[in-house]
N, CA, C and O of each residue as an XYZ file, in Angstrom:
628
protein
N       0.844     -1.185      0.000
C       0.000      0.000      0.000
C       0.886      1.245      0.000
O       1.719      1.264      0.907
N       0.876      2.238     -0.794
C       1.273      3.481     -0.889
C       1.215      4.472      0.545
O       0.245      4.890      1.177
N       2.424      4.614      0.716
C       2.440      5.668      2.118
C       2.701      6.914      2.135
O       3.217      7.503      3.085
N       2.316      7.476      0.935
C       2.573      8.770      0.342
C       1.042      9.291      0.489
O       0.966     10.504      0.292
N      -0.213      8.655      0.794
C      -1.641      9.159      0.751
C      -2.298      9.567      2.158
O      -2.796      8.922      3.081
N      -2.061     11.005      1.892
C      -2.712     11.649      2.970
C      -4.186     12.421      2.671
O      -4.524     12.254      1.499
N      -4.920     13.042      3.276
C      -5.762     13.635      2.900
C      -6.434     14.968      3.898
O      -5.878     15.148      4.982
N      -7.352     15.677      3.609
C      -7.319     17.092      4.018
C      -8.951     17.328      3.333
O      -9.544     16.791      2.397
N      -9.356     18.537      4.430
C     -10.465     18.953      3.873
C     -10.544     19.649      2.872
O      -9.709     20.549      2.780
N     -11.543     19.497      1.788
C     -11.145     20.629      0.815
C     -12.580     21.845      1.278
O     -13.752     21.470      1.266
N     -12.143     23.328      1.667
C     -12.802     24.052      2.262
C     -13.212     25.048      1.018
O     -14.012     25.937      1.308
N     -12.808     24.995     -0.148
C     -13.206     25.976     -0.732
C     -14.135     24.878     -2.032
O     -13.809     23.891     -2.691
N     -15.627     25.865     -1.886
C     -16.412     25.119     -2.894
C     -16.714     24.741     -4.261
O     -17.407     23.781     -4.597
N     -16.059     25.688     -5.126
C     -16.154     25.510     -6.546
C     -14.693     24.585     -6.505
O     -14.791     23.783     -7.433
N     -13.659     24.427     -5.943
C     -12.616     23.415     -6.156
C     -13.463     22.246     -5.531
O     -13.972     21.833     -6.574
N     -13.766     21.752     -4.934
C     -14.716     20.511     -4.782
C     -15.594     20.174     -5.315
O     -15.879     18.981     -5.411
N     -16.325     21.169     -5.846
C     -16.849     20.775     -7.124
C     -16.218     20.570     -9.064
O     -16.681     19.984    -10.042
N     -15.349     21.161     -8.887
C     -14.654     20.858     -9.965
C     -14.120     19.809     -9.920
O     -14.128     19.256    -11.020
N     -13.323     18.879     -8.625
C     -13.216     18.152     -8.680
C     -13.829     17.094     -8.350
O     -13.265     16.002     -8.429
N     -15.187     17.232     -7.890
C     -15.679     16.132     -7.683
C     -16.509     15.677     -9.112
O     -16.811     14.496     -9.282
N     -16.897     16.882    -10.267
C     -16.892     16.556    -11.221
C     -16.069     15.971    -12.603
O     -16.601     15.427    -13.571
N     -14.846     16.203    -12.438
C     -13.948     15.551    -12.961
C     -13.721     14.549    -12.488
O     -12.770     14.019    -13.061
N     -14.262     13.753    -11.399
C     -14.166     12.167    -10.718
C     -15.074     11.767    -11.778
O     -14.652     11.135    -12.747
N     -16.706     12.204    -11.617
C     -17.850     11.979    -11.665
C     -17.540     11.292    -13.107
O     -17.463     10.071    -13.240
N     -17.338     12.403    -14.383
C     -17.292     11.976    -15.638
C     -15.592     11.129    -16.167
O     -14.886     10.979    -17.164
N     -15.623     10.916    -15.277
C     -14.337      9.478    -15.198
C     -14.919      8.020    -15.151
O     -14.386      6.979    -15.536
N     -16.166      8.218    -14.574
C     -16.756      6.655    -13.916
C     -17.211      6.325    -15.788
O     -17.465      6.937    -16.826
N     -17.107      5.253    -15.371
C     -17.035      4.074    -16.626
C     -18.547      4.471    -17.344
O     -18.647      4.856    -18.509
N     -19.646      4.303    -16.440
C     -20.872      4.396    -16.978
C     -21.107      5.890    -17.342
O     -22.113      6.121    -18.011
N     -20.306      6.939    -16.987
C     -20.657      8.385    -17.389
C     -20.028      8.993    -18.578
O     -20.423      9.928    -19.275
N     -18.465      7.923    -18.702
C     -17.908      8.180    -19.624
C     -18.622      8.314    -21.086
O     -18.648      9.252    -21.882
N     -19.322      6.705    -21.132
C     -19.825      6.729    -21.793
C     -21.691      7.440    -22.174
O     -22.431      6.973    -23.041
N     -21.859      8.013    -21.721
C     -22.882      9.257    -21.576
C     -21.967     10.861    -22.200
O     -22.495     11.737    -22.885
N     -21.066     10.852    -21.893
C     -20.165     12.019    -22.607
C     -19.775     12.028    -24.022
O     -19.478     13.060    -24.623
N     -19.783     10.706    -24.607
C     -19.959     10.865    -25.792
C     -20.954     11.026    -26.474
O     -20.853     11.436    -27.631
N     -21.707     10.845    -26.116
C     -23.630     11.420    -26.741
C     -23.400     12.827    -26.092
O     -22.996     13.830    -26.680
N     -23.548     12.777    -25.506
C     -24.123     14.364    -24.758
C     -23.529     14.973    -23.426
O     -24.015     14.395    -22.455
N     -22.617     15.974    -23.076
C     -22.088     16.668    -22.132
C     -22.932     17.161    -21.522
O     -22.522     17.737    -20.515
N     -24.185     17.204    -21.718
C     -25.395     18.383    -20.707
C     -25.675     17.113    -20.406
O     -25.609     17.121    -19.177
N     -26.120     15.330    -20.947
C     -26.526     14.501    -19.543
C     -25.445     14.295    -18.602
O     -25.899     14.189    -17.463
N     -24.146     14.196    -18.655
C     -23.405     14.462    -17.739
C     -23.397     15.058    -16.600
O     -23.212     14.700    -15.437
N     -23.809     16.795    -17.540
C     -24.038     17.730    -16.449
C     -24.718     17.409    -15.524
O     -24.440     17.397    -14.325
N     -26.206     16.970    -16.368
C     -27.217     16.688    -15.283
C     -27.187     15.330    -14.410
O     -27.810     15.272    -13.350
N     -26.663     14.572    -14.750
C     -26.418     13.310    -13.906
C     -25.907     14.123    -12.377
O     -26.593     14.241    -11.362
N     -24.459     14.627    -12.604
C     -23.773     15.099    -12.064
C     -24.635     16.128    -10.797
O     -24.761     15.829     -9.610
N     -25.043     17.131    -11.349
C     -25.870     17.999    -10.645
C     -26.662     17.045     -9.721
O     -26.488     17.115     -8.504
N     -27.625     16.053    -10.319
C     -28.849     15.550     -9.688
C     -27.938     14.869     -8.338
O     -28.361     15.090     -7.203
N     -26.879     14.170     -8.499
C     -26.470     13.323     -7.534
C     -25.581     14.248     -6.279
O     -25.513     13.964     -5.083
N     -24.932     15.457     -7.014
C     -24.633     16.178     -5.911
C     -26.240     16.836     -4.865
O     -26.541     16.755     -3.674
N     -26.794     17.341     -5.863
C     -28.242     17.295     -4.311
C     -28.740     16.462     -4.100
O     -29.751     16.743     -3.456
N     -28.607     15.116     -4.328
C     -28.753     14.055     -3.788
C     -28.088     14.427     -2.560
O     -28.652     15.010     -1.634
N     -27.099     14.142     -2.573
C     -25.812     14.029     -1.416
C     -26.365     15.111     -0.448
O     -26.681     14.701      0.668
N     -26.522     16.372     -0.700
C     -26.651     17.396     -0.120
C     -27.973     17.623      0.893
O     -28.074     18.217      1.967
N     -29.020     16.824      0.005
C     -30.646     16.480      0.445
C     -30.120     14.985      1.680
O     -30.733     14.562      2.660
N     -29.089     14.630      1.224
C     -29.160     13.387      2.348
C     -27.971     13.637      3.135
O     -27.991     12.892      4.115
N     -27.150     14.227      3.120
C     -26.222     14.531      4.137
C     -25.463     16.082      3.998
O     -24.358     16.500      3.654
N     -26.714     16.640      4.465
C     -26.044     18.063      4.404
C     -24.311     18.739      5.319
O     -23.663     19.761      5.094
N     -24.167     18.022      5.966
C     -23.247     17.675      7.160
C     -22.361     17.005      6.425
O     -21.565     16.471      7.197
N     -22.153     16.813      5.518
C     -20.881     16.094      5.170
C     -19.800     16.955      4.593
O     -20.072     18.011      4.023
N     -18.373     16.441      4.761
C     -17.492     17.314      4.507
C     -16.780     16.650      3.474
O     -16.476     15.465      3.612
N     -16.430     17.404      2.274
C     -15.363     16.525      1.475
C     -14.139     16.673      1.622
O     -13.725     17.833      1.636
N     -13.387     15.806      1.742
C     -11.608     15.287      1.376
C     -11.667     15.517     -0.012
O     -12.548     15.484     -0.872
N     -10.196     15.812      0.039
C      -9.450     15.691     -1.016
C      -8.458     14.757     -1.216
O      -7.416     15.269     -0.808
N      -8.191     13.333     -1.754
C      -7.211     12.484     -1.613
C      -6.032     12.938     -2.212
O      -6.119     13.760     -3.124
N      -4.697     12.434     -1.752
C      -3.449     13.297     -2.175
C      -2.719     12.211     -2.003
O      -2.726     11.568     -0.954
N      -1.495     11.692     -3.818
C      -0.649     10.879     -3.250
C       0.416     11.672     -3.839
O       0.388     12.387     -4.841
N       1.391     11.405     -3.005
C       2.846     12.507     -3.900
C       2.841     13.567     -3.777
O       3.789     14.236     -4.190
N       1.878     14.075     -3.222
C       1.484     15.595     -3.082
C       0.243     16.185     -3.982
O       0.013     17.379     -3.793
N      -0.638     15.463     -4.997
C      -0.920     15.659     -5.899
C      -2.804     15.109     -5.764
O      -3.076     13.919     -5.606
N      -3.291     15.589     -5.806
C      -5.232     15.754     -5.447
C      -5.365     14.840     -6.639
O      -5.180     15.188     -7.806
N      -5.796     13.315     -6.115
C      -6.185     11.967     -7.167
C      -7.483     11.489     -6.763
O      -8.148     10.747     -7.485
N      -7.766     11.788     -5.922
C      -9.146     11.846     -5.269
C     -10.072     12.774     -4.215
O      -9.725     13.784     -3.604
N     -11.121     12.215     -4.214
C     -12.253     12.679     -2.978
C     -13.062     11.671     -2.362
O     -13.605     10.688     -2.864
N     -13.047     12.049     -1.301
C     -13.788     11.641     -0.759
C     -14.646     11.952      0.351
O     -14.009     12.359      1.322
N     -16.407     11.863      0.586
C     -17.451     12.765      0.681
C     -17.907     11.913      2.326
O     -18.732     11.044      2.044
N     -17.705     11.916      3.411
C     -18.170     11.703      4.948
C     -18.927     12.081      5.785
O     -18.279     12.994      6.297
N     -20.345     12.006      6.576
C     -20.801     12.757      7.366
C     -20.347     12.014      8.527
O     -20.745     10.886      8.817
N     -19.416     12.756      9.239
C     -19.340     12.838     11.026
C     -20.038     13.625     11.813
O     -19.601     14.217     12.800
N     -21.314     13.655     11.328
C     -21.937     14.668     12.569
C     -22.951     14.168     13.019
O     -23.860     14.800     13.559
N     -22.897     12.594     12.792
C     -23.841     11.473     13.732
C     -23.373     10.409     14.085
O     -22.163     10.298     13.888
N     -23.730      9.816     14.406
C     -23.547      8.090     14.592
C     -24.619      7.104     14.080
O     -25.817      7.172     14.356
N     -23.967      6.081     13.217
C     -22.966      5.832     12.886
C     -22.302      6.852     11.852
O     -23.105      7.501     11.181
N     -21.145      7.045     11.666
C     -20.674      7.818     10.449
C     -20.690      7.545      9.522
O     -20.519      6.326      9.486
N     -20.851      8.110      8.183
C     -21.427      7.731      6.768
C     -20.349      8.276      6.246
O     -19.749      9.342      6.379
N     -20.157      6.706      5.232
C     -19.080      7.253      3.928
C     -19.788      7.552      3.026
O     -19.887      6.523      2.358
N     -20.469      8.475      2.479
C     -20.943      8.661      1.145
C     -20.349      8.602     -0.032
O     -21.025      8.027     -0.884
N     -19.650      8.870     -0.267
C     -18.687      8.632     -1.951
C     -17.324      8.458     -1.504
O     -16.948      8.933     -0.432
N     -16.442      7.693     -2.395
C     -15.020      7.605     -2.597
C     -15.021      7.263     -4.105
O     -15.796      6.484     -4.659
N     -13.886      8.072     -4.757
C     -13.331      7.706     -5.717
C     -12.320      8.500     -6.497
O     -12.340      9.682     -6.841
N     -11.349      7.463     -6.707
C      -9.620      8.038     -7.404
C      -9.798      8.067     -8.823
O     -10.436      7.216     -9.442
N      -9.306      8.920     -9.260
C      -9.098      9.281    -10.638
C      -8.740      7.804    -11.275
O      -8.245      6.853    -10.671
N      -8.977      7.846    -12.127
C      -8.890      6.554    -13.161
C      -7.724      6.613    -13.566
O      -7.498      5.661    -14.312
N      -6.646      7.440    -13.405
C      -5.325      7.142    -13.743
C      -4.488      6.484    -12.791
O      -3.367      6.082    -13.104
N      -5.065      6.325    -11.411
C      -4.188      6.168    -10.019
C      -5.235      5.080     -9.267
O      -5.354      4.967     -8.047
N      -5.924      4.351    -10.229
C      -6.660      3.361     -9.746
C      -5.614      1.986     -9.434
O      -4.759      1.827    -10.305
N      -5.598      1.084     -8.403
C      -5.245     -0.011     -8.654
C      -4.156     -0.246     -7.485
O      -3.891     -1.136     -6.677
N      -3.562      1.319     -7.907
C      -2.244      1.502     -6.912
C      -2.625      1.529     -5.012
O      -1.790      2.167     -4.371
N      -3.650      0.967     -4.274
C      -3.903      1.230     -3.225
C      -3.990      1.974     -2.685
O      -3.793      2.024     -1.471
N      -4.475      3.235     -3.733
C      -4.408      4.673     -2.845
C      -6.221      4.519     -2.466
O      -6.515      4.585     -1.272
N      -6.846      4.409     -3.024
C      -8.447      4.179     -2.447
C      -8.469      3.561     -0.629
O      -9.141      4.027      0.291
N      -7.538      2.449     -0.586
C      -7.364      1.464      0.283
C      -7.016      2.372      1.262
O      -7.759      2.561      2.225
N      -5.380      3.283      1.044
C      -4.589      3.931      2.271
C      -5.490      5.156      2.955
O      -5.384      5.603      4.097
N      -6.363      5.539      1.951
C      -7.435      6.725      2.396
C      -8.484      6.065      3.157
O      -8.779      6.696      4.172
N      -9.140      4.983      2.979
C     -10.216      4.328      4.060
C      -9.263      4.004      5.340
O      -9.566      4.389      6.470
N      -8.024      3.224      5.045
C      -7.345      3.232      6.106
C      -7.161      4.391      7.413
O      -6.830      4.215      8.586
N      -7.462      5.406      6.795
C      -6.925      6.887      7.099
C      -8.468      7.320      8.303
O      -8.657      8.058      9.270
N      -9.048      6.606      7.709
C     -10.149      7.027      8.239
C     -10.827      6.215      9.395
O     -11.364      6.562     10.447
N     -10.590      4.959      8.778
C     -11.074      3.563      9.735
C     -10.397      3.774     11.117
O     -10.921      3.658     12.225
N      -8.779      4.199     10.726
C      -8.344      4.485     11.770
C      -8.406      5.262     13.039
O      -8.022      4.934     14.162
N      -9.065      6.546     12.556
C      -9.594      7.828     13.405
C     -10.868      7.348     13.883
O     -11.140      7.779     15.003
N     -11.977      6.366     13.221
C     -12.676      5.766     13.876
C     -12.743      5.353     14.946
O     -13.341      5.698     15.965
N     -11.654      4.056     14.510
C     -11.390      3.134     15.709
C     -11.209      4.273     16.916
O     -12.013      4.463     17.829
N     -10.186      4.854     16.736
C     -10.148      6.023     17.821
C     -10.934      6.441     18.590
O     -10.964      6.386     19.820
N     -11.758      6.980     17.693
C     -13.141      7.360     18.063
C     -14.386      6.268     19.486
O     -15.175      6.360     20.427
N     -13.691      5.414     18.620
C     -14.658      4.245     19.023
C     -16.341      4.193     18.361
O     -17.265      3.704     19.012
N     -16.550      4.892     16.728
C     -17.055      5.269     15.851
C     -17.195      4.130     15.173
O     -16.237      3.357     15.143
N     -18.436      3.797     14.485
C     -18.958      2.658     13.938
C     -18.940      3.716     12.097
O     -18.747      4.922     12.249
N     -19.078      3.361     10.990
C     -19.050      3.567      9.693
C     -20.271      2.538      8.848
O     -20.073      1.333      8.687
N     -21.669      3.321      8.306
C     -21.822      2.698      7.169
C     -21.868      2.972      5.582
O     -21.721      4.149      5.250
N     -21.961      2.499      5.078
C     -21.847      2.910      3.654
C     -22.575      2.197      2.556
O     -23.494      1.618      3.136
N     -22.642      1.961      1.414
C     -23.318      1.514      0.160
C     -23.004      1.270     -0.623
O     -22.113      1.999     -1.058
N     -23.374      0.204     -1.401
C     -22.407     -0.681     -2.736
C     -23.338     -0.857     -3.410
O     -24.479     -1.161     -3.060
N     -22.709     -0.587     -4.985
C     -23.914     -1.370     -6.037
C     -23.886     -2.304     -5.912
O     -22.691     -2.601     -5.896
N     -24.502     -3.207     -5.777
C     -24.882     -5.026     -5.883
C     -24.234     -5.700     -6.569
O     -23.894     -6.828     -6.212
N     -23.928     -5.223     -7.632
C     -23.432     -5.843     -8.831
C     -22.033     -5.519     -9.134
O     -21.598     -5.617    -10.281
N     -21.208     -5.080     -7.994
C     -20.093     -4.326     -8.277
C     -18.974     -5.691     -7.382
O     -18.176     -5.406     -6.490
N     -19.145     -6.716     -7.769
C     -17.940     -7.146     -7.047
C     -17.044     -7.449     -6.347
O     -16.875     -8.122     -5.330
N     -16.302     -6.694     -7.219
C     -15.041     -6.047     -6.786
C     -14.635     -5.139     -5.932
O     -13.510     -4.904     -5.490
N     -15.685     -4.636     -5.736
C     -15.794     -3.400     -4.809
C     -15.989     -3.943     -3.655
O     -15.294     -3.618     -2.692
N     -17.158     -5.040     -3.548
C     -17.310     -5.528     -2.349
C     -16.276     -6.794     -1.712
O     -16.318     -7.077     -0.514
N     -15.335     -7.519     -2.702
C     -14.579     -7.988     -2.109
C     -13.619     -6.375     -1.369
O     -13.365     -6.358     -0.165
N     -13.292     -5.427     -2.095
C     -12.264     -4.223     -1.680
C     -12.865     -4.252     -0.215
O     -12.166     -4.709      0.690
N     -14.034     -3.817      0.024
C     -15.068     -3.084      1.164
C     -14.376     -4.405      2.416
O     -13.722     -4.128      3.422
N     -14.772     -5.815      1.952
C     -14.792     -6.711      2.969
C     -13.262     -6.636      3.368
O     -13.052     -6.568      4.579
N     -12.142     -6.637      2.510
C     -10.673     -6.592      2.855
C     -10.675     -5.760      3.994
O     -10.068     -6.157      4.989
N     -11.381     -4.436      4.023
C     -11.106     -3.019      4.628
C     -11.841     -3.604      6.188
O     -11.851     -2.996      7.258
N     -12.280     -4.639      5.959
C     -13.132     -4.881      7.377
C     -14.507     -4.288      7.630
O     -15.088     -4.172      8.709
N     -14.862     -3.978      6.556
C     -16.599     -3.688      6.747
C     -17.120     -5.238      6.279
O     -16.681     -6.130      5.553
N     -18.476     -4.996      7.240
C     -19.471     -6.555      6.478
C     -20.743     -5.856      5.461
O     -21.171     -4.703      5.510
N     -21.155     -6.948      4.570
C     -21.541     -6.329      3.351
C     -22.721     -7.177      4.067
O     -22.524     -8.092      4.867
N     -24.500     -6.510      3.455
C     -25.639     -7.229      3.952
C     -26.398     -6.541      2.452
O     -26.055     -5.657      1.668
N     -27.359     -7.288      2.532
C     -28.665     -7.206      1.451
C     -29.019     -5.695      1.876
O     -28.887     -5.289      3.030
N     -29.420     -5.021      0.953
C     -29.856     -3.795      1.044
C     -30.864     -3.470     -0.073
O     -30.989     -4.504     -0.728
N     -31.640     -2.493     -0.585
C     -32.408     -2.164     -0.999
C     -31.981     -1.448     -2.327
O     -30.908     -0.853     -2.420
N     -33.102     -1.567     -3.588
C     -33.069     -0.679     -4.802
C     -31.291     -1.205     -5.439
O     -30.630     -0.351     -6.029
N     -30.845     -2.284     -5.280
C     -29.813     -2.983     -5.762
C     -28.827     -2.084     -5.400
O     -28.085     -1.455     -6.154
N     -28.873     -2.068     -4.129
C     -27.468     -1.521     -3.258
C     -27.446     -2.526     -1.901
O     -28.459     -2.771     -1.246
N     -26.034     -3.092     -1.584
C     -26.021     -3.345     -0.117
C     -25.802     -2.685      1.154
O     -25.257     -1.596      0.970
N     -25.961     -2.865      2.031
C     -25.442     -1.736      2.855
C     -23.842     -2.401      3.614
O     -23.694     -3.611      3.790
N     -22.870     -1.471      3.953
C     -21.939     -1.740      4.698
C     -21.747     -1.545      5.895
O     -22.018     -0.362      6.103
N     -21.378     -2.114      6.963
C     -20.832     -1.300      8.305
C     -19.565     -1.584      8.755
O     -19.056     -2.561      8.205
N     -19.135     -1.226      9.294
C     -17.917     -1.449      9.652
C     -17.545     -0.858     11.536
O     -17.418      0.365     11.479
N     -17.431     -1.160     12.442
C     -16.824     -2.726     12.411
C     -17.695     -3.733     11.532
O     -18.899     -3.591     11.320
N     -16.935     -4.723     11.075
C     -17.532     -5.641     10.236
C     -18.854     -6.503     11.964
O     -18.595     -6.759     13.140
N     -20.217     -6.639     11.061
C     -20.996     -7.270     12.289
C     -20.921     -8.897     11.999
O     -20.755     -9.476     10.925
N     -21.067     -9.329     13.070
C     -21.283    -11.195     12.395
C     -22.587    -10.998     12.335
O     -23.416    -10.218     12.806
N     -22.526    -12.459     11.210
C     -24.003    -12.599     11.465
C     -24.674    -13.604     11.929
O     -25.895    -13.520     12.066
């Protein structure tokens, strides 16, 4: 795992949004929406940030950093219990390299601290993601509208 990945709030808002839109139209399924049309993009984009905003107004975004260099974000509400990861995701050029991994690490850790429980959400159909999620020590359960839910500490069942 890369020990160069730190991360930081990003406090100013049109840079979090610029970059959380340059994540956005990176994802595989949006990519391809950008070649038909840049305004459904837009609007994908738009709709899911007030999504976020309508469901966790309290959340603060990170900025992921490896080398010194902003490769990701990632979107958290700590202003309840349990704490919610709402979004993570690294630029598609710096995928693979365990920087996704060293940033949950980053966080799981201040948890534990905490003595802070974490849940979060997976597409169903994503895998890979959910073997990633289970490595990290969250447990994955049936969830709704073809998402599972996560928590972490991982619960038995």
């Amino acid at each position: 795992m890369p020990s160069d990945v730190c991360m930081c709030v990003i406090s100013d808002q049109q840079e979090d949004r610029r970059l959380a839109f340059q994540l956005f139209s990176e994802l595989e399924h949006v990519a391809a929406l950008r070649s038909i049309d840049v305004r459904l993009v837009e609007m994908q984009f738009n709709a899911r940030q007030q999504q976020y905003k309508d469901q966790f107004p309290d959340a603060q975004a990170w900025a992921v950093r490896f080398e010194g260099d902003v490769v990701g974000r990632m979107l958290i509400d700590q202003s309840k219990r349990p704490w919610t990861l709402v979004d993570l995701t690294v630029m598609a050029s710096h995928r693979g390299k365990g920087i996704g991994g060293q940033a949950i690490a980053i966080v799981l850790a201040d948890a534990d601290a905490k003595d802070e429980s974490i849940n979060a959400s997976l597409f169903a159909q994503n895998q890979v993601a959910q073997r990633f999620w289970e490595r990290m020590g969250f447990s994955v359960h049936r969830g709704d509208g073809g998402y599972w839910a996560l928590r972490y500490p991982a619960e038995s069942e």
